[in-house]
PyMOL Python script that loads the backbone (N, CA, C, O; Angstrom):
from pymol import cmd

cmd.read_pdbstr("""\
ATOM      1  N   UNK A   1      15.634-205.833  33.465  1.00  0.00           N
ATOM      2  CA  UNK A   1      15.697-205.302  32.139  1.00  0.00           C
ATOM      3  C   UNK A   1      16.617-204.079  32.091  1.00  0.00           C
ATOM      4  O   UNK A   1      17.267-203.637  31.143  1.00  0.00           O
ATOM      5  N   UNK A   2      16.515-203.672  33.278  1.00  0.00           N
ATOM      6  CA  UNK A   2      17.233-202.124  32.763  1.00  0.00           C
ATOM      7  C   UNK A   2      19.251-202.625  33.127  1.00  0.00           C
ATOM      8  O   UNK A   2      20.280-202.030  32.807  1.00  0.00           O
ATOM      9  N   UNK A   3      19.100-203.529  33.659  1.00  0.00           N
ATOM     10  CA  UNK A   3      20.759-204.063  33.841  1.00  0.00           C
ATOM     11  C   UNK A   3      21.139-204.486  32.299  1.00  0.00           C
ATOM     12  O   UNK A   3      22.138-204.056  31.724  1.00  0.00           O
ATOM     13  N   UNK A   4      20.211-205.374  31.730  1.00  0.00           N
ATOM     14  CA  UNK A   4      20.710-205.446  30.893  1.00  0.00           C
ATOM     15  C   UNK A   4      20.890-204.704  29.252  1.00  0.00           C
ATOM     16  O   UNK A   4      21.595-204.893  28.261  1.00  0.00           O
ATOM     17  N   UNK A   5      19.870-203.836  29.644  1.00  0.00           N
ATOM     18  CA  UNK A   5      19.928-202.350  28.882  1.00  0.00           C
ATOM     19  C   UNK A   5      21.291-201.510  29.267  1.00  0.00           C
ATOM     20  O   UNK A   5      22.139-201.071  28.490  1.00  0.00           O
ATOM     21  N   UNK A   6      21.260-201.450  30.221  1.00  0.00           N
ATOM     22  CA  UNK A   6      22.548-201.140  31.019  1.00  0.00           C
ATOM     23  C   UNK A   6      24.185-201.227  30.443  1.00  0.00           C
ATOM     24  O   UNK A   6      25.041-200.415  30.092  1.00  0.00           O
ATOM     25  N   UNK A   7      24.057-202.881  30.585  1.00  0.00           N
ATOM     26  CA  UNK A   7      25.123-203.794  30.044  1.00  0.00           C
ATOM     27  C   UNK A   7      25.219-203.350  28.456  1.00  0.00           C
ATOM     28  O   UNK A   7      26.191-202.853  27.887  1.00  0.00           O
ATOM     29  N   UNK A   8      24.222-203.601  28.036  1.00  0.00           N
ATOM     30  CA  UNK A   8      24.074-203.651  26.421  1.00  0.00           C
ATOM     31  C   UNK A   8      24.544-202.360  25.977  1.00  0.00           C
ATOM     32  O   UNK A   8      25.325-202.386  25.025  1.00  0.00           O
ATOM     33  N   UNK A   9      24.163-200.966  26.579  1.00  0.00           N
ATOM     34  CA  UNK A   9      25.035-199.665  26.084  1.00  0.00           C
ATOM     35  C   UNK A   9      26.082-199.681  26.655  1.00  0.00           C
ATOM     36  O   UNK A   9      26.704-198.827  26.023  1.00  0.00           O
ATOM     37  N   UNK A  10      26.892-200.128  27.584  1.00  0.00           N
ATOM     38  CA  UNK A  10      28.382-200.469  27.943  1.00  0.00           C
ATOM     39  C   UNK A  10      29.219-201.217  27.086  1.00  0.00           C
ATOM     40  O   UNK A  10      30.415-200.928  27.040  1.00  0.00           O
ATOM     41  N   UNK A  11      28.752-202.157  26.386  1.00  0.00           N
ATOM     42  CA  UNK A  11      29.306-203.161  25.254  1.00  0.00           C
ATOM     43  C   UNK A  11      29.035-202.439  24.164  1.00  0.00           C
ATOM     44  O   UNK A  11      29.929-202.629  23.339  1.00  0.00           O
ATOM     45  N   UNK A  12      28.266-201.742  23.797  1.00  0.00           N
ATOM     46  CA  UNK A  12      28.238-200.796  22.567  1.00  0.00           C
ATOM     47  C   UNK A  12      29.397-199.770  22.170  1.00  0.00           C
ATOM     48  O   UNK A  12      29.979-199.548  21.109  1.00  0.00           O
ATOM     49  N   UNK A  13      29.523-199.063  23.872  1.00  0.00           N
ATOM     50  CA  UNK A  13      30.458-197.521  23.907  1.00  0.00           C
ATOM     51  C   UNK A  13      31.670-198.484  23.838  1.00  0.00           C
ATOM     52  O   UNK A  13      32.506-198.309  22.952  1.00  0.00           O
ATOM     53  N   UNK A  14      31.824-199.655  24.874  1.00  0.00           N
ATOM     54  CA  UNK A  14      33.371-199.643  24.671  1.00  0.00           C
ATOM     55  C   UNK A  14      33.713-200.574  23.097  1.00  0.00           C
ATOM     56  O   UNK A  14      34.788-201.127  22.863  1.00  0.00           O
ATOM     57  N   UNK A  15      32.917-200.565  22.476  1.00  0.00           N
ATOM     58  CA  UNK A  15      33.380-201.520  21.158  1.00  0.00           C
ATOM     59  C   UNK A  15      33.670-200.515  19.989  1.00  0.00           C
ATOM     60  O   UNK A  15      34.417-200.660  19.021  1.00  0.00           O
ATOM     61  N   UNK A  16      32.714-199.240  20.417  1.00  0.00           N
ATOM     62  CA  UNK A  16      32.628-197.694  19.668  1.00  0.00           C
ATOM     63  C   UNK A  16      34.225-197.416  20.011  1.00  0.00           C
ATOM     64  O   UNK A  16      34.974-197.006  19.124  1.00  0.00           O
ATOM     65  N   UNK A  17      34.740-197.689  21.480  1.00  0.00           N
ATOM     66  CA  UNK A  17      35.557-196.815  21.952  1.00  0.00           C
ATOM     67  C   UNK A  17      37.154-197.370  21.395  1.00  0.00           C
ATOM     68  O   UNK A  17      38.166-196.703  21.607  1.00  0.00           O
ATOM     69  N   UNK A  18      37.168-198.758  20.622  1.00  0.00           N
ATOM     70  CA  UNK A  18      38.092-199.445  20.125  1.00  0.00           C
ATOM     71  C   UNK A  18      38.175-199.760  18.883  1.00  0.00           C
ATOM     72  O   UNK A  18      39.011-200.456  18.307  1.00  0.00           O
ATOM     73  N   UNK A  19      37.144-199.142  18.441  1.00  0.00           N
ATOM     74  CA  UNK A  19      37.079-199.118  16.930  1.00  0.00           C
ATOM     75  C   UNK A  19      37.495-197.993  16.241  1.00  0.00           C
ATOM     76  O   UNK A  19      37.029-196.874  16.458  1.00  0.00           O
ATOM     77  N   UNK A  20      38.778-198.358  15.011  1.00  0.00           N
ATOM     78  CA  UNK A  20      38.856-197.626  14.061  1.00  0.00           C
ATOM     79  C   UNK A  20      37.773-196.379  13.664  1.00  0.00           C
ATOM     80  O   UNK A  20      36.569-196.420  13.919  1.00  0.00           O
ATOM     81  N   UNK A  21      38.432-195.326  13.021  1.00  0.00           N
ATOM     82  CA  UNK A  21      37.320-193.980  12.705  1.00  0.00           C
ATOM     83  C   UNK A  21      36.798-194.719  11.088  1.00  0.00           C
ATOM     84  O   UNK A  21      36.372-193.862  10.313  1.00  0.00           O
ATOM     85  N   UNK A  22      36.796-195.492  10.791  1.00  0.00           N
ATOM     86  CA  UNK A  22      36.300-196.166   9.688  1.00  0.00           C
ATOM     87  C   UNK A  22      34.666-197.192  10.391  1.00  0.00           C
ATOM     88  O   UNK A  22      33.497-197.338  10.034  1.00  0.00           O
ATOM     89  N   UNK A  23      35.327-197.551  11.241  1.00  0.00           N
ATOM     90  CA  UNK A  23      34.072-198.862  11.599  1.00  0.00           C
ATOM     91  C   UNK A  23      33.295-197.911  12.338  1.00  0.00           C
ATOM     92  O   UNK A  23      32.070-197.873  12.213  1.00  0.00           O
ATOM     93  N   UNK A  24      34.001-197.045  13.195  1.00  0.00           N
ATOM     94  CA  UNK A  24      32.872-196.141  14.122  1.00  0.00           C
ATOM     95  C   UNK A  24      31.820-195.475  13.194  1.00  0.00           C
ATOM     96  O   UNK A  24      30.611-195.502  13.421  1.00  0.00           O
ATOM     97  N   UNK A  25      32.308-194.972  12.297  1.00  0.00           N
ATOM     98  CA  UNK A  25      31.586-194.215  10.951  1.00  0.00           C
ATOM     99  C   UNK A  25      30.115-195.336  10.644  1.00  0.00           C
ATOM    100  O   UNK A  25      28.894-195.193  10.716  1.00  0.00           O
ATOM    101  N   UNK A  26      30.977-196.369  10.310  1.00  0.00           N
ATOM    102  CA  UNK A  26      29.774-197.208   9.806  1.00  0.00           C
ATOM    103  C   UNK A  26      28.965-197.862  10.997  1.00  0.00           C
ATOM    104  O   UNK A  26      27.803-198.150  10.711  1.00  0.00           O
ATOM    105  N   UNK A  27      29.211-198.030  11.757  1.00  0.00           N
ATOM    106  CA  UNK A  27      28.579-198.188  13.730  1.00  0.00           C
ATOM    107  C   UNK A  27      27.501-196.986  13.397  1.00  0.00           C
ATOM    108  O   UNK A  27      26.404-197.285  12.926  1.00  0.00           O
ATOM    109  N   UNK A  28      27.836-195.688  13.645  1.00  0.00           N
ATOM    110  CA  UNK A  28      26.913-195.011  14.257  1.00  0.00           C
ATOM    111  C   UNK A  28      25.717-194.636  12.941  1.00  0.00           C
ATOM    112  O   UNK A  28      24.612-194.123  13.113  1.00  0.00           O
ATOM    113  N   UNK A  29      26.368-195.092  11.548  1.00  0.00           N
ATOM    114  CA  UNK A  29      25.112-194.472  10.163  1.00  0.00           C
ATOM    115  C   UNK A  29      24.327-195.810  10.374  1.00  0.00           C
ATOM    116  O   UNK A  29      23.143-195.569  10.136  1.00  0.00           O
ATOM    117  N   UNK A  30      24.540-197.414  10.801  1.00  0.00           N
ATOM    118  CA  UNK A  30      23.770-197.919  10.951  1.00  0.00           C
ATOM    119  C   UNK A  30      22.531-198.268  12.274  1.00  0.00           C
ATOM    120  O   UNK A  30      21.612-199.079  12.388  1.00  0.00           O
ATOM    121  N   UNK A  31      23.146-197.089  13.199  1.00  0.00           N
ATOM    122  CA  UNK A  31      22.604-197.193  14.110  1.00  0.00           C
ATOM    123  C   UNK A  31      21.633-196.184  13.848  1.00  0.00           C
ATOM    124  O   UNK A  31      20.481-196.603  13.736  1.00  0.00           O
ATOM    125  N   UNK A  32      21.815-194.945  13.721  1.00  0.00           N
ATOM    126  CA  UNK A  32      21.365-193.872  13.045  1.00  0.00           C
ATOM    127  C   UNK A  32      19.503-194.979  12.212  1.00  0.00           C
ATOM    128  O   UNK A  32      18.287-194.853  12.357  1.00  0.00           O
ATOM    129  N   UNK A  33      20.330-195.814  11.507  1.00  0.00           N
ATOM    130  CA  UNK A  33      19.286-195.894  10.971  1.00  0.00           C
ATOM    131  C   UNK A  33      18.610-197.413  11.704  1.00  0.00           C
ATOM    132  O   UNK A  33      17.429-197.392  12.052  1.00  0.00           O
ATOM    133  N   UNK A  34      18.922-197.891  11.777  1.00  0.00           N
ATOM    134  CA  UNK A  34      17.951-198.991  13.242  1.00  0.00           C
ATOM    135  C   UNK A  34      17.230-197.978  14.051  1.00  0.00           C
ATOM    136  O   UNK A  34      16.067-198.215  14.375  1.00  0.00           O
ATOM    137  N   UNK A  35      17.890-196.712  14.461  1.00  0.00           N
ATOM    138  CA  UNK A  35      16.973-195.989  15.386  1.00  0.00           C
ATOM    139  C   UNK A  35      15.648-195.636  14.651  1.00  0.00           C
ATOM    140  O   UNK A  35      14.580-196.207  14.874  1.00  0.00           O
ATOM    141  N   UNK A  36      15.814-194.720  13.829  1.00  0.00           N
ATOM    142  CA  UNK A  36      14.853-194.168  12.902  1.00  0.00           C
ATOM    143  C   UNK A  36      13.740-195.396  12.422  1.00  0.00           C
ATOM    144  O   UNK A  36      12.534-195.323  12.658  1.00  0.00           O
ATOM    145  N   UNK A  37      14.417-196.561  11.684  1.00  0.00           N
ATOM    146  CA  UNK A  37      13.206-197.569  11.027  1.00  0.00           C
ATOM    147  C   UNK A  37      12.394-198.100  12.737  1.00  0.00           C
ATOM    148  O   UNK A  37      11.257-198.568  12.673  1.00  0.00           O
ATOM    149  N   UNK A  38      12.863-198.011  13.700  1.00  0.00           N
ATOM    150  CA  UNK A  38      12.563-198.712  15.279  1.00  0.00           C
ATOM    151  C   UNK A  38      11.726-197.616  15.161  1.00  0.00           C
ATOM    152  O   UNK A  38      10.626-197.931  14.708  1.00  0.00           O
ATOM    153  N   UNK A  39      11.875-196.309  15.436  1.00  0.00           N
ATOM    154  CA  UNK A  39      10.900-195.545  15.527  1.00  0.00           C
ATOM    155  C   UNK A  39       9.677-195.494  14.746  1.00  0.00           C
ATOM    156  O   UNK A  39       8.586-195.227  15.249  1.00  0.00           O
ATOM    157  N   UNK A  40       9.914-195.828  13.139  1.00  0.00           N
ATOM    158  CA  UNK A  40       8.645-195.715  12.122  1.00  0.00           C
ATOM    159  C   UNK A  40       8.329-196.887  13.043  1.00  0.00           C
ATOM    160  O   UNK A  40       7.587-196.757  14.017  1.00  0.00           O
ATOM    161  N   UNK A  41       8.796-197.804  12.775  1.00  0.00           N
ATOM    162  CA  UNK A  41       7.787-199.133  13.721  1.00  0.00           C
ATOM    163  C   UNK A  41       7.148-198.672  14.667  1.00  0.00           C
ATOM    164  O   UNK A  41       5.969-198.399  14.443  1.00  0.00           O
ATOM    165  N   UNK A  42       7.690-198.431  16.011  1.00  0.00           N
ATOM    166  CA  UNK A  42       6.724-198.339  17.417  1.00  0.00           C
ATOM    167  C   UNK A  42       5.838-197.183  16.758  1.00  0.00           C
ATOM    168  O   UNK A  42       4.761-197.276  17.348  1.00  0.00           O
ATOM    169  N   UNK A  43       5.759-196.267  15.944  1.00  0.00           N
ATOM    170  CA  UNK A  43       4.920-195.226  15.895  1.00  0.00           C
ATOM    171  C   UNK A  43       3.628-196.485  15.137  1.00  0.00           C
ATOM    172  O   UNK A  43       2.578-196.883  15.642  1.00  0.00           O
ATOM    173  N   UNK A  44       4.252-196.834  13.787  1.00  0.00           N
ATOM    174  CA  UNK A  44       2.816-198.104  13.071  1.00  0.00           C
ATOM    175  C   UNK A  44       2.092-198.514  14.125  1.00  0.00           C
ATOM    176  O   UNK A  44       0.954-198.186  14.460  1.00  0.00           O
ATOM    177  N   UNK A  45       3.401-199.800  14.977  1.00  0.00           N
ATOM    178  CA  UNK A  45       2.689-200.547  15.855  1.00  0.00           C
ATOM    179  C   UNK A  45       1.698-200.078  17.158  1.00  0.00           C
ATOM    180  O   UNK A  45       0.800-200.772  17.635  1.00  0.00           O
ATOM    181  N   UNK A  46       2.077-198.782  17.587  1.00  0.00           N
ATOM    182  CA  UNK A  46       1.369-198.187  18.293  1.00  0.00           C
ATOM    183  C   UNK A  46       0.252-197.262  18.040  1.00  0.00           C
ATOM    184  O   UNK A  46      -0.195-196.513  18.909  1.00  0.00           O
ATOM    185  N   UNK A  47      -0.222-197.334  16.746  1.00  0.00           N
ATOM    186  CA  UNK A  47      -1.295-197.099  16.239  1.00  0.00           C
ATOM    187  C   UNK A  47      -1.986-197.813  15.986  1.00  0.00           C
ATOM    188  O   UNK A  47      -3.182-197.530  16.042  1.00  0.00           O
ATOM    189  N   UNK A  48      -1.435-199.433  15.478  1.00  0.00           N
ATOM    190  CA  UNK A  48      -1.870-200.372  15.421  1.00  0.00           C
ATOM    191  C   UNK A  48      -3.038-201.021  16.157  1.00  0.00           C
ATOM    192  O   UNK A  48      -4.130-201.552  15.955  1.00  0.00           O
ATOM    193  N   UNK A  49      -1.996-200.598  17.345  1.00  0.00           N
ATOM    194  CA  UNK A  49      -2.322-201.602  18.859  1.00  0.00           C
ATOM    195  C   UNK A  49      -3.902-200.548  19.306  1.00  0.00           C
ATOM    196  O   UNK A  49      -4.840-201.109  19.871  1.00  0.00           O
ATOM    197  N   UNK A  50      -3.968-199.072  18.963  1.00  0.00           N
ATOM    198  CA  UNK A  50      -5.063-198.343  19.800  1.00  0.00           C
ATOM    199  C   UNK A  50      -6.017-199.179  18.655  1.00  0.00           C
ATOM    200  O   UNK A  50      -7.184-199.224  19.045  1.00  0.00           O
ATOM    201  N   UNK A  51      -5.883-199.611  17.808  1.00  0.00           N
ATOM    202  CA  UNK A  51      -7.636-200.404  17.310  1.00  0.00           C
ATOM    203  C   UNK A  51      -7.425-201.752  17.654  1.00  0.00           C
ATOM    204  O   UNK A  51      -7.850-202.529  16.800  1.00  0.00           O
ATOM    205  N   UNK A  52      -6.818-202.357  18.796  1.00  0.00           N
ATOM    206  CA  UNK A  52      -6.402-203.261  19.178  1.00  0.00           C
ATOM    207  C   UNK A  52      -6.481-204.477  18.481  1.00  0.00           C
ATOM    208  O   UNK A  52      -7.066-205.489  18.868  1.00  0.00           O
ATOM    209  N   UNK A  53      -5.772-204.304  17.279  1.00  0.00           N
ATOM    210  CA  UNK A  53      -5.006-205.641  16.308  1.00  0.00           C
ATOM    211  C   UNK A  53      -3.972-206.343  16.553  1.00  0.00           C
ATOM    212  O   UNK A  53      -4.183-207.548  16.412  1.00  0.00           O
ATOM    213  N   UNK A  54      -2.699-206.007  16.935  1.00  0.00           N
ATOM    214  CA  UNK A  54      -1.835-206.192  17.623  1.00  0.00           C
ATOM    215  C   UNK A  54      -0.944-206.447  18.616  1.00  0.00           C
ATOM    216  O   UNK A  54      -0.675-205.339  19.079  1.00  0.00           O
ATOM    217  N   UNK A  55      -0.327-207.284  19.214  1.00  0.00           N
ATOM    218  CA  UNK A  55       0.417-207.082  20.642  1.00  0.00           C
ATOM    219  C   UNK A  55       1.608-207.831  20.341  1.00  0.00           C
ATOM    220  O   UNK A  55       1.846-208.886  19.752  1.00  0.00           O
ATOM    221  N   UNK A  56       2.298-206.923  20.950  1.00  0.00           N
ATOM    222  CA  UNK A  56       3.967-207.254  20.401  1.00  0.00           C
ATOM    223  C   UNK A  56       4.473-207.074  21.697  1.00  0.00           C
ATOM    224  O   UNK A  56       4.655-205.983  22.237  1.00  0.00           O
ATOM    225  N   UNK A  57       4.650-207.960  22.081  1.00  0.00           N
ATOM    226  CA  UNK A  57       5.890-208.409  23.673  1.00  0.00           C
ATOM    227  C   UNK A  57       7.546-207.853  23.018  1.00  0.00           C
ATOM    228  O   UNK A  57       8.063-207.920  21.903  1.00  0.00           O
ATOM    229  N   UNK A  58       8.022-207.272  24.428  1.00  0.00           N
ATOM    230  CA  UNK A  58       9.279-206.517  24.450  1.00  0.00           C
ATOM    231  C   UNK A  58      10.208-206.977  23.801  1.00  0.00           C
ATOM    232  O   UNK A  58      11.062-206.356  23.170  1.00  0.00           O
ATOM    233  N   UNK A  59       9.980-208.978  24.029  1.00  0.00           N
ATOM    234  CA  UNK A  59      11.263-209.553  22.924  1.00  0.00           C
ATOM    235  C   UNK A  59      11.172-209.193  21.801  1.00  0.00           C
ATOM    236  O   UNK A  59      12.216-208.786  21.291  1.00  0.00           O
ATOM    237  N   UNK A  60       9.990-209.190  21.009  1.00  0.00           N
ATOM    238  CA  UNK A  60       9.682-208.891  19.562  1.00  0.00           C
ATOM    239  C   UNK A  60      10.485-207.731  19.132  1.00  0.00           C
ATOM    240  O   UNK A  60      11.298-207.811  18.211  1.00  0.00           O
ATOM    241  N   UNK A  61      10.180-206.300  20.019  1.00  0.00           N
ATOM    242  CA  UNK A  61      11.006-204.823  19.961  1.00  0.00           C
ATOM    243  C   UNK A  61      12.313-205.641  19.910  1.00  0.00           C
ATOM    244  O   UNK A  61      12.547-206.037  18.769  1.00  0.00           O
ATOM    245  N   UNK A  62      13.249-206.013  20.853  1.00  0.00           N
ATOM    246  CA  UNK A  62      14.046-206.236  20.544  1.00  0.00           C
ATOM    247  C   UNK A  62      14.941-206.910  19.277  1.00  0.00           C
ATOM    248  O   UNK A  62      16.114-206.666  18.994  1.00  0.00           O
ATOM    249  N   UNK A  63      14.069-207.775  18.652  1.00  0.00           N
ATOM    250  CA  UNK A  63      14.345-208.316  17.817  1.00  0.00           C
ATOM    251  C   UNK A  63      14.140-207.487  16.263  1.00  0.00           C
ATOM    252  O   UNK A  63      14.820-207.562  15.240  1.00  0.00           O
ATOM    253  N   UNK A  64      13.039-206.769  16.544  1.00  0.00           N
ATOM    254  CA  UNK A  64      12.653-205.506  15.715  1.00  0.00           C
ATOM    255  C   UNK A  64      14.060-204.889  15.404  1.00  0.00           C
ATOM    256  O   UNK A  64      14.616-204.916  14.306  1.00  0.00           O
ATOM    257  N   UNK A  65      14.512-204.359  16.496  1.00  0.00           N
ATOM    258  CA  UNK A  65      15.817-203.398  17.016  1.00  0.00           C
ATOM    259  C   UNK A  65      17.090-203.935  16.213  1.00  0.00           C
ATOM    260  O   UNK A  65      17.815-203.161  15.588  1.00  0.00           O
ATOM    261  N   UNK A  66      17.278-205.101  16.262  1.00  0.00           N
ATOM    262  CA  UNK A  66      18.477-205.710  16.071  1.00  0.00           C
ATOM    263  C   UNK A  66      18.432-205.872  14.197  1.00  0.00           C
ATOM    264  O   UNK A  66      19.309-205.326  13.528  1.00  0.00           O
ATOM    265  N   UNK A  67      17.587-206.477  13.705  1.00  0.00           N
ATOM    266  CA  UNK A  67      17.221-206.844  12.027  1.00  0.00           C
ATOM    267  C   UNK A  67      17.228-205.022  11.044  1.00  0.00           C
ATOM    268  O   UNK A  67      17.643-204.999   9.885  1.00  0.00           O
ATOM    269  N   UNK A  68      16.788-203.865  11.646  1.00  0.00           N
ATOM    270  CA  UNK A  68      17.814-202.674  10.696  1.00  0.00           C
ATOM    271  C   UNK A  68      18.926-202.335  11.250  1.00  0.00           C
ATOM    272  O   UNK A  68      19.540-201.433  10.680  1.00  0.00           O
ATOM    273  N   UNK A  69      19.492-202.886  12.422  1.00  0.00           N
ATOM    274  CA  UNK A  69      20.804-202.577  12.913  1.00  0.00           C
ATOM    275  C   UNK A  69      21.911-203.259  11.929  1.00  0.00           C
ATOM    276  O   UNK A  69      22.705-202.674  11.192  1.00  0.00           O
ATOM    277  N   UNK A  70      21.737-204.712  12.132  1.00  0.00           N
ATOM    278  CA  UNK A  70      22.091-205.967  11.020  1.00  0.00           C
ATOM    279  C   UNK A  70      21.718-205.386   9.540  1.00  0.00           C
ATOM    280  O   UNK A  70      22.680-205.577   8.795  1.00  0.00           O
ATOM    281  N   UNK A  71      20.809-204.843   8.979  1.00  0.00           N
ATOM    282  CA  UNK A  71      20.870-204.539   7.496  1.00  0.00           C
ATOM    283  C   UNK A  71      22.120-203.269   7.545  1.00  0.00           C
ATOM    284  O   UNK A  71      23.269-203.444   7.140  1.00  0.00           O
ATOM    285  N   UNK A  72      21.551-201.881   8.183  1.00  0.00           N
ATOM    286  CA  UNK A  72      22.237-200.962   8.005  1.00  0.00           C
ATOM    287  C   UNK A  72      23.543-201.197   8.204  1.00  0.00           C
ATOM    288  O   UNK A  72      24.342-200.759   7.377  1.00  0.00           O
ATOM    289  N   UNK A  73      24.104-202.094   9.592  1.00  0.00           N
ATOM    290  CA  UNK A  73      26.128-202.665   9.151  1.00  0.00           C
ATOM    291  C   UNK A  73      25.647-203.189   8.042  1.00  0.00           C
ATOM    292  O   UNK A  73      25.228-202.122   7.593  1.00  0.00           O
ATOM    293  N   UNK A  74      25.350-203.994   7.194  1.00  0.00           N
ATOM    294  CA  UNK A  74      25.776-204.584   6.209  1.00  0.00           C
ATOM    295  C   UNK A  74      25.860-202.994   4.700  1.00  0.00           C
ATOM    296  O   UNK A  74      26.787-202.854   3.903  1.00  0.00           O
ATOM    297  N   UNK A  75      24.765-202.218   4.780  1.00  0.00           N
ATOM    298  CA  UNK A  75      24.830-201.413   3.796  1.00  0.00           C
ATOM    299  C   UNK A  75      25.611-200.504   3.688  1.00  0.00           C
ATOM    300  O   UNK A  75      25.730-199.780   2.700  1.00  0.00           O
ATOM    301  N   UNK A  76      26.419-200.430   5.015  1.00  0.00           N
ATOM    302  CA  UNK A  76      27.068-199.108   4.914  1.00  0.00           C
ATOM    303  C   UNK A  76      28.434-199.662   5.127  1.00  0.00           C
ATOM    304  O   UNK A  76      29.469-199.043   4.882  1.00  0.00           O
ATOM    305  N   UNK A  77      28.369-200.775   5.563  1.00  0.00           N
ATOM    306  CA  UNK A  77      30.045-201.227   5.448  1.00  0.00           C
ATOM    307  C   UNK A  77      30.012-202.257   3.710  1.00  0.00           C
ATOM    308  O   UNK A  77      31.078-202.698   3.280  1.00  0.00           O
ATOM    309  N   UNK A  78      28.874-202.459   3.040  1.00  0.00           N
ATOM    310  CA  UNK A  78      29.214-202.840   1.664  1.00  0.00           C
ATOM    311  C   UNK A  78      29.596-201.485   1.127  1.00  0.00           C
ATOM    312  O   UNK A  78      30.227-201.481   0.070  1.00  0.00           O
ATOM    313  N   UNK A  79      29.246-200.100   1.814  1.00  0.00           N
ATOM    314  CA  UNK A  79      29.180-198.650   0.862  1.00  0.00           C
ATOM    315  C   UNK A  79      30.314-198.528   0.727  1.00  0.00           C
ATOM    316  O   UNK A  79      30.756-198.241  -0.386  1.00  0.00           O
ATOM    317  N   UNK A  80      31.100-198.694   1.744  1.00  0.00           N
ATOM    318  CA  UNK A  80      32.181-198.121   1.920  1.00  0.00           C
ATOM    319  C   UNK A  80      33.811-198.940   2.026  1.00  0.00           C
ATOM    320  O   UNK A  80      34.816-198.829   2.728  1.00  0.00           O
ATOM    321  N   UNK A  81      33.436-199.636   1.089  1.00  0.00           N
ATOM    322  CA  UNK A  81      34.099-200.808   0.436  1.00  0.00           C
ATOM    323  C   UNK A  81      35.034-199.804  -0.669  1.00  0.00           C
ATOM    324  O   UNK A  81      35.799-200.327  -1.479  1.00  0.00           O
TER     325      UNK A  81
END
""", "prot")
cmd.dss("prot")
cmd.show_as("cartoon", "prot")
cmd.util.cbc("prot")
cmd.orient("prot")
């Protein structure tokens, strides 16, 4: 897991590192905000989980991770149209 955590912020920086100051802009406000909504999540879900309702396997986070990453590019590169 951590290789491909690894890998995965290596393909991030160098795609950051070839991108226009236009796309980087909209890269890091939607990441900005995947981080933040990922965080309200694990904070819910991990409150969730102490009255033990819940269990969410690592793929799920990931997939969590990726769906406000995917909204926020779309909102901030429709913004800035």
């Amino acid at each position: 897991m951590i290789a491909i955590a690894g890998f995965a912020l290596w393909a991030v920086l160098r795609f950051l590192g070839v991108a226009d100051e236009r796309q980087r802009r909209i890269n890091f406000r939607a990441l900005r905000f995947a981080f933040v909504v990922c965080l309200v999540l694990s904070l819910v879900g991990g409150f969730v989980q102490g009255f033990g309702v819940l269990r969410v396997s690592w793929i799920d986070v990931l997939g969590l991770e990726l769906i406000p990453w995917s909204f926020g590019l779309m909102f901030y590169s429709w913004r800035h149209q």
